[in-house]
C-alpha positions, 0 to 999 in steps of 0.5 A: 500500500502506497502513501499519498501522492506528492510533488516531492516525487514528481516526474515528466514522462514522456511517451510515443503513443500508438495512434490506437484508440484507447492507448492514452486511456490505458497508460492513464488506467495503468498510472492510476493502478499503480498509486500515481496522481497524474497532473497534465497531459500535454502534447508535444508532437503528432506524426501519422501514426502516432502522439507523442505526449508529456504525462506529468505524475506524482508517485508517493516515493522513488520505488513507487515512480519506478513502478509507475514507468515500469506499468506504462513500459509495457503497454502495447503500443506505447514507447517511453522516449523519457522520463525527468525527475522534475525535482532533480530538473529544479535544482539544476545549477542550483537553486539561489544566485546573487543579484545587483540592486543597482544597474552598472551602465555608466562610467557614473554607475561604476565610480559609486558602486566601485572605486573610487565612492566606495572609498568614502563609505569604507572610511565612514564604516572604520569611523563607525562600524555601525554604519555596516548595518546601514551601508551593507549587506549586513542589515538584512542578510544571514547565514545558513550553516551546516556541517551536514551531520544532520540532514532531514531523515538522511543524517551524516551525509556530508556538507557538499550533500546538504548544500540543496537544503541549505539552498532551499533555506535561502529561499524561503526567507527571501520568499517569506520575508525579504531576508538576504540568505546565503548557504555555507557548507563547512568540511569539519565536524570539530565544534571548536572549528565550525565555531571558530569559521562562523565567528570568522566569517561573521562580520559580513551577516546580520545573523548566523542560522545553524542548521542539520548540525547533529546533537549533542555538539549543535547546544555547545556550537549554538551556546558558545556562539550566542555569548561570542557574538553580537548578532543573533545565532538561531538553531532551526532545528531546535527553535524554528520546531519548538516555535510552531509545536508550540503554536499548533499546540496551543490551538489544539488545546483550546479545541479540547478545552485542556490547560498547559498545565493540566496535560500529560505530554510524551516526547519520543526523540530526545535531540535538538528538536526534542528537547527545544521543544521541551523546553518551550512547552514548559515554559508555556506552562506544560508540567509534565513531560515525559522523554524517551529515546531507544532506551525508553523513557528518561528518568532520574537515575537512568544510568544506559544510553545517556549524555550531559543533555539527558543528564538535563532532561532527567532532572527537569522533567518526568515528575512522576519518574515514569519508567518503560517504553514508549507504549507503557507512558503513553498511557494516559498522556494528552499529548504525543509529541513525534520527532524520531523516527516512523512506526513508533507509535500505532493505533493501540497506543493512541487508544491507551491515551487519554480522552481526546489525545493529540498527536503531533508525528512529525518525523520525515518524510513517513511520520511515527504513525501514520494519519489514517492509522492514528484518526479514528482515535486521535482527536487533533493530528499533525505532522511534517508532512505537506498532503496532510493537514496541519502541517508543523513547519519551520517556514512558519517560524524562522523567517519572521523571528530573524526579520524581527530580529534584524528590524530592530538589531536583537543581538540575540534571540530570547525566549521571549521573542521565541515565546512571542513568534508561537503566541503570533503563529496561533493568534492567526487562526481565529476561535471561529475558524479553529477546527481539528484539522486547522490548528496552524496557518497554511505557509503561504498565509503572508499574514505569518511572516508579518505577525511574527515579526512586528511581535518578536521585535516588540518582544525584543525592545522589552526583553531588553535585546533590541539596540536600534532606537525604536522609529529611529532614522540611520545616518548615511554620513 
């Protein structure tokens, strides 16, 4: 049995059809019997006894794509001339580039833009290094860093092998928020060395953007780079997750009519989003949380499969020091909490909740258990995932927080303005539209970006963060 159909796993095929009547119906019939969603039908050229023709189709997976060309192959009658992975067809020569401003057509142009002007902008910026915020790059750009140990659900496969998804990080804060976003891709795993480049290379950015580094080494590299720099550090794996876990949260609580300090709260997977999203939640007021890992759950005096950060997580969380599996806590919890990996959880655990639970399984791209197996059960599901609803997704978070962030110069981002963006992402959706299956805003509501930035910035001016006088005029001079 196929999972539903996405763009993810989008091909092109493009096929020779005999000018048999009924051909097209049977490669459509083939394709529909092989789990494949097909998009458009477009001819490309006809000759005297034939049609060539482009099939657009999204397979639920790579296997399933291969079946889906296989099943049309041996139609009688028809001839595959190509097949295009139209995934692969988008990342050709990358995704991002770099573009001017201002146009370069006169000598004037160039004079301004490059020497000799510019030698007059470089001196007001020695007399005042500030004025890099405002004469540069700086004021609006970041840096998405990697070392590539962590990369979505394939792990350790190296900086060169992460650059796409940095690529497609850049993207989305330009898209959703204007921020200038530049991937680099470091070849060390020493946090020593990766701490060192990015304090090296910091001067050109307004903030730094810590991405897929693995656990434990991600808290030490993030910790020690808040307190060495003056200019935001946010590790999205942690905060961009925790941000809208809390968010999606909040609405699925109210629709249940529970309080945060009420719920019981399982969390399987206890790494960087695990425990930032711990930690919010309790700061959200969420009292009872319990970790599990492969070793099951996280308890004061668990000796087996510990680090400094689940030496952490034993002593503040788990109150009742629950011990067991994942299967025997969850019995009686509110809420599961899924960053790991698929097939953790299935129906009968959701059955052994408590009345009305709320699944949020978010691991990628297949989620601890599936929404179809967990609906009849769950009273709120969310995943990762996009062809589902309530889709938890750090595009909801990142961009606006470093908007706010650089709008107001934050030299670093807090739990405030952290707790601030959650609260804006759930304020979205009013009490008339909140529903079980809309508990967070759709990425493409402009409205996210907006929000989270004009309240993480307010939260920055009292936090006490913010060094931009607010309604402030920069001089140029």
């Amino acid at each position: 049995m196929h999972s539903t159909p996405s763009a993810s796993y989008s091909l092109t095929l493009r096929v020779k059809l005999s000018s048999r009547t009924g051909t097209l119906g049977e490669v459509t019939t083939a394709i529909g019997r092989t789990g494949g969603d097909i998009g458009a039908i477009d001819i490309v050229s006809v000759g005297q006894d034939y049609i060539v023709r482009d099939i657009t189709v999204q397979a639920a997976s790579t296997e399933n794509g291969k079946e889906i060309v296989e099943a049309v192959r041996n139609i009688d009658g028809v001839e595959i001339v190509n097949v295009s992975d139209r995934v692969f067809l988008m990342h050709i020569g990358g995704k991002i580039e770099v573009t001017s401003k201002t146009p370069l057509k006169t000598r004037a142009d160039l004079s301004m833009a490059y020497t000799p002007g510019v030698a007059r902008v470089c001196e007001a910026i020695h007399q005042d290094p500030e004025k890099a915020f405002t004469l540069t790059i700086k004021k609006n750009t970041v840096a998405v860093v990697t070392d590539g140990t962590a990369v979505l659900g394939l792990g350790d496969i190296g900086p060169a092998a992460a650059m796409p998804v940095m690529e497609g990080k850049a993207m989305l804060f330009k898209e959703f928020a204007g921020v200038d976003a530049f991937p680099i891709c470091l070849s060390t795993k020493d946090p020593d060395e990766i701490v060192r480049t990015i304090k090296m290379i910091s001067t050109a950015f307004g903030g730094i953007n810590l991405e897929d580094i693995s656990a434990p080494r991600c808290f030490e590299i993030e910790d020690r780079l808040k307190e060495e720099l003056d200019i935001p550090v946010f590790h999205d794996d942690q905060h961009g997750t925790a941000v809208v876990v809390l968010a999606a949260l909040i609405n699925a609580l109210k629709i249940e009519g529970k309080a945060m300090n009420e719920v019981k709260v399982v969390v399987n997977g206890v790494g960087a989003a695990g425990v930032a999203c711990t930690k919010i939640i309790m700061a959200a007021g969420v009292q009872n949380v319990i970790g599990c890992d492969q070793a099951g759950s996280i308890y004061r005096g668990r000796t087996a499969n510990m680090n400094w950060v689940k030496d952490w997580y034993a002593k503040n969380t788990n109150p009742d020091n629950e011990q067991g599996t994942v299967h025997e806590v969850i019995r009686g919890a509110d809420v599961f909490m899924g960053l790991s990996v698929p097939g953790v959880i299935n129906a009968d655990d959701v059955q052994t909740m408590a009345e009305k639970p709320v699944v949020f399984a978010m691991a990628n791209p297949t989620p601890e258990i599936m929404p179809e197996e967990a609906a009849p059960y769950a009273a709120v599901m969310a995943t990762g995932r996009s062809d589902y609803p309530n889709q938890i997704n750090n595009v909801l978070c990142f961009p606006g927080i470093f908007r706010g962030a650089l709008a107001c110069r934050a030299s670093r981002i807090n739990e405030q303005m952290k707790l601030a963006a959650a609260h804006a992402i759930a304020s979205l959706i009013t009490d008339a539209e909140l529903h079980p299956e809309y508990i967070v805003p759709s990425v493409f509501d402009k409205r996210v970006a907006e929000a989270v930035a004009r309240d993480v910035e307010e939260a920055a001016y009292n936090s006490g963060v913010a060094r931009r006088e607010r309604f402030s005029t920069d001089t140029l001079m």
